[in-house]
N, C-alpha and C positions, 0 to 999 in steps of 0.2 A: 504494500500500500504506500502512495507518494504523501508524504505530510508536511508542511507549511511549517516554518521554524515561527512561534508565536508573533514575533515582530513582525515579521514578512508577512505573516496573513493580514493581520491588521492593517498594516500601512497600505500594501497591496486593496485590500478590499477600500480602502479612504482612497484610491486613487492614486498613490503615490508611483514615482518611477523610479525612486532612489529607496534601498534599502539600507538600514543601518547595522552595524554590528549585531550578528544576530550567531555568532559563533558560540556565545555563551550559553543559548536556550537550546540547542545540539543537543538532544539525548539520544540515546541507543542509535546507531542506524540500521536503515530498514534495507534488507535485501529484495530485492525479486523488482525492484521496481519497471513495471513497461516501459515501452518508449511508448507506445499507444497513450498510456495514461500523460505522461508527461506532455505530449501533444494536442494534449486536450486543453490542458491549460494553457500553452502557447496560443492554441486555437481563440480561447478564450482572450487575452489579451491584443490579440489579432481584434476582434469583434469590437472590443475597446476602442480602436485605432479606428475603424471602420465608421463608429458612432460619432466620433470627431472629425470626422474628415480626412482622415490620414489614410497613406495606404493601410491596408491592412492587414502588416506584418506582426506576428505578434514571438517573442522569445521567453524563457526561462532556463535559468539554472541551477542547476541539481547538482547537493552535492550529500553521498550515500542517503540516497531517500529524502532528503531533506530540501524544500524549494528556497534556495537563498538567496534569490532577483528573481522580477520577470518586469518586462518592459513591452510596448510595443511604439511604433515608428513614431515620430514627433516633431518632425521635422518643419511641416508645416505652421505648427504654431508657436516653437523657435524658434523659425526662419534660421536654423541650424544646420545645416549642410549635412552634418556627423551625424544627426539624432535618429539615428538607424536604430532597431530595435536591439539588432545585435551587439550593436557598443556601448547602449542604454543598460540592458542588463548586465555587461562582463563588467562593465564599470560597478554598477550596485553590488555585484557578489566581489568582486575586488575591494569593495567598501567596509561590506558585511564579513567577509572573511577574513578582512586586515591583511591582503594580500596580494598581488599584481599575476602570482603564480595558481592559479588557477588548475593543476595539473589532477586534482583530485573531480576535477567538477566537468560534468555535462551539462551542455547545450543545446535546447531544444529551440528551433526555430521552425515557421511554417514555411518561408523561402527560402530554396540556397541562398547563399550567401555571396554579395557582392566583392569584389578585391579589397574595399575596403574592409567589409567583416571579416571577410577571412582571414586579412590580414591584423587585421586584431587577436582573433583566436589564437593566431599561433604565435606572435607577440607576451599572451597570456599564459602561451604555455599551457592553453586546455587539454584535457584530458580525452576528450569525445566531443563531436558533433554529431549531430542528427537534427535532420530537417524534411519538410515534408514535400512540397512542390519543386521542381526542376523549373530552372529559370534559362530559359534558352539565350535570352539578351544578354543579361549579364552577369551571372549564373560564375561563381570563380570556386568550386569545388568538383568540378567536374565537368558541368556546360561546354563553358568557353576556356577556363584554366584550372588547373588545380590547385591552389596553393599550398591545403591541408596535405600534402602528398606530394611537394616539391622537397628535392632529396636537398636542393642546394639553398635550403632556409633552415634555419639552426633547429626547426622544430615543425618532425610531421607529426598529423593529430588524426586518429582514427576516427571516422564517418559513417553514418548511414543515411542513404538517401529514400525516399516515398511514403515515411510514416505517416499515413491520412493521407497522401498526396491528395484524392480527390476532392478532399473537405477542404484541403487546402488552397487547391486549385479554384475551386467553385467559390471561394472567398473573395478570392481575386481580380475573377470575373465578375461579379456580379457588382462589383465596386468598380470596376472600368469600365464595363458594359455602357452605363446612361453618358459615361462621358466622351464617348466615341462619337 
């Protein structure tokens, strides 16, 4: 079962996109967690992003069972260039884990991840990705580049790609769709 470290649901549920030290309320960790389940939440924070206008990417990250960020896209209402889901949340579990090494935690996003995210990931030294739509434009785990998987960057990071992908996809669409 995936469980919410107490601060992180909180703030999370208020809306937050910044989590704060949340390493101390860590109890037991939980094995078996899906990536299915994990995706659900991302999905969730995607639907967030979607309500505000934003694309509707949405990420979380896990670390042994425990959600210690999750973010989704915000760029628009930053006017933030960066405010990608993905570097929204690697930033908050870097916040919350007091630590830039990230090597124990997964990352669940609903889109590949662009050169920019990915180049955060492994920056961070993450431990796992997983994401669920394939992004043909500009897609840098696999799409168009790999970067999680480039031998000649000081750190590859193991990947799964199509977790929900259809849920993820049809998110997507239906948010591009009227603006066509």
């Amino acid at each position: 079962m995936l469980r919410w470290g107490r601060r992180a649901l909180r703030a999370v549920a208020a809306g937050a996109t910044r989590v704060r030290r949340v390493r101390d309320e860590v109890t037991e960790p939980s094995t078996g967690v899906s990536d299915d389940d994990a995706m659900a939440l991302a999905l969730d924070q995607a639907r967030l992003a979607a309500e505000r206008g934003e694309v509707p990417v949405g990420a979380v990250v896990v670390v042994d069972g425990v959600v210690v960020a999750a973010a989704h896209n915000l760029r628009e209402s930053t006017a933030d260039p960066t405010a990608h889901a993905e570097v929204l949340a690697l930033r908050a579990a870097g916040d919350a884990l007091g630590t830039w090494r990230l090597g124990d935690a997964t990352l669940y996003v609903t889109l590949e991840p662009c050169a920019m995210c990915a180049g955060a990931a492994v920056s961070a030294r993450l431990g796992r990705l997983v994401f669920g739509a394939a992004d043909p434009k500009a897609g840098a785990v696999g799409s168009l580049y790999n970067l999680a998987a480039d031998p000649r960057l000081n750190h590859e990071i193991p990947w799964t790609s199509g977790v929900r992908s259809a849920e993820c996809a049809e998110l997507l669409e239906a948010f591009f769709s009227p603006r066509r």
